[in-house]
N, C-alpha and C positions, 0 to 999 in steps of 0.2 A: 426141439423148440424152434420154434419159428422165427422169421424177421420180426413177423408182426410182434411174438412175444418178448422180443428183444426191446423194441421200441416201448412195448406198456410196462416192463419191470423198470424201465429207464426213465418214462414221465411219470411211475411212481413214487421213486425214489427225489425227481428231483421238478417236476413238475412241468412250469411253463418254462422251468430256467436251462430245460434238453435243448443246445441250439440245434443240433447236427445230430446224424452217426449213417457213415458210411462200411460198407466192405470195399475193398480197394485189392488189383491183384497186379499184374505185372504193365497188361495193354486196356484193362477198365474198370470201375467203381459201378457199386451198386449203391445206390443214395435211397438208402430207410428211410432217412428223417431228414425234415430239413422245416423248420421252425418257421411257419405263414410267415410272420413280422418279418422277418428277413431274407425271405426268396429271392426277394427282388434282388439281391445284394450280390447274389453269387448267379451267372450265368454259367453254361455248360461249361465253357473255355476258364473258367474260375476254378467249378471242380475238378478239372482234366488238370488242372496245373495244381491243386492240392494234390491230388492221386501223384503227380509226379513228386513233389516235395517233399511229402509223409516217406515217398519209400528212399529219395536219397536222405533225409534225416535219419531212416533205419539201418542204412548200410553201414554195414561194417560192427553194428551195434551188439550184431549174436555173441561177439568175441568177448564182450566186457562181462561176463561172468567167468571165462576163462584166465584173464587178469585181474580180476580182484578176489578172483576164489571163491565165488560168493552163489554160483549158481547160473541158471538160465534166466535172460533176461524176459520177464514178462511183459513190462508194457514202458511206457516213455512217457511223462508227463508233461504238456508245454502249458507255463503260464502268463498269460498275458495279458495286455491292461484291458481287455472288453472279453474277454474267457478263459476257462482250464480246458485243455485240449488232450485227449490221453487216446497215444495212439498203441495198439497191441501188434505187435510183428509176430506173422504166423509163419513168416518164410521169407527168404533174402526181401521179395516183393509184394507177398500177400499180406493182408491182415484187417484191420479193424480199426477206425476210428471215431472217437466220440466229443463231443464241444458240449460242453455246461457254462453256463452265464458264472461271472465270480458269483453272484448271492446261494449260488450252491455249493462253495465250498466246502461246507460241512458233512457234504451228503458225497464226497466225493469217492470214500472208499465204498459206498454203497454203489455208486457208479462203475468201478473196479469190479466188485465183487460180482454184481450183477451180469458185464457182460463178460468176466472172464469164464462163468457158469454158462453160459451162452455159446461161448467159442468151447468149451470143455463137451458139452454134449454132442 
């Protein structure tokens, strides 16, 4: 499956409300999506310091299935007052991130499901 396919199961699922979705690794992002309306909003130096924030919010994260017993951690959810941000750690610094508008709330685990099927293949 492809980027591109990642991006149309994603504006399937949730429409106009995909803001984002990047892959992110230790030294660069690979920016899939990034929602007209709002281009303007985020410059290169905007993504390069998301790329860095997403992997310090990841760090150290692998371990919280090891202390709650509960398994591997799969994804991180941020909620915030202008989107839900779910980022997926594939490795201390790799992984995956995706921004939905709140009015997709509802479609969120389809957002989940979709690109962890994604990262899975």
């Amino acid at each position: 499956m492809s980027e591109f396919d990642l991006v149309e199961e994603l504006r399937d699922s949730v429409g106009d409300e995909l803001r984002m979705a990047l892959v992110y690794g230790e030294t660069e992002y690979e920016n899939l999506y990034l929602r007209d309306d709002i281009r303007d909003e985020y410059t290169e130096a905007d993504l390069e310091g998301l790329r860095r924030e997403i992997i310090v919010f990841g760090l150290g994260k692998e371990r919280i299935g090891d202390v709650t017993h509960v398994g591997e951690l799969r994804h991180i959810i941020y909620d915030t007052e202008g989107a839900l941000s779910i980022q997926f750690p594939l490795g201390e610094y790799e992984g995956v991130f995706v921004s939905i508008g709140n009015e997709a709330q509802s479609e969120l685990f389809d957002v989940i499901e979709a690109t962890r099927a994604w990262i899975d293949v």
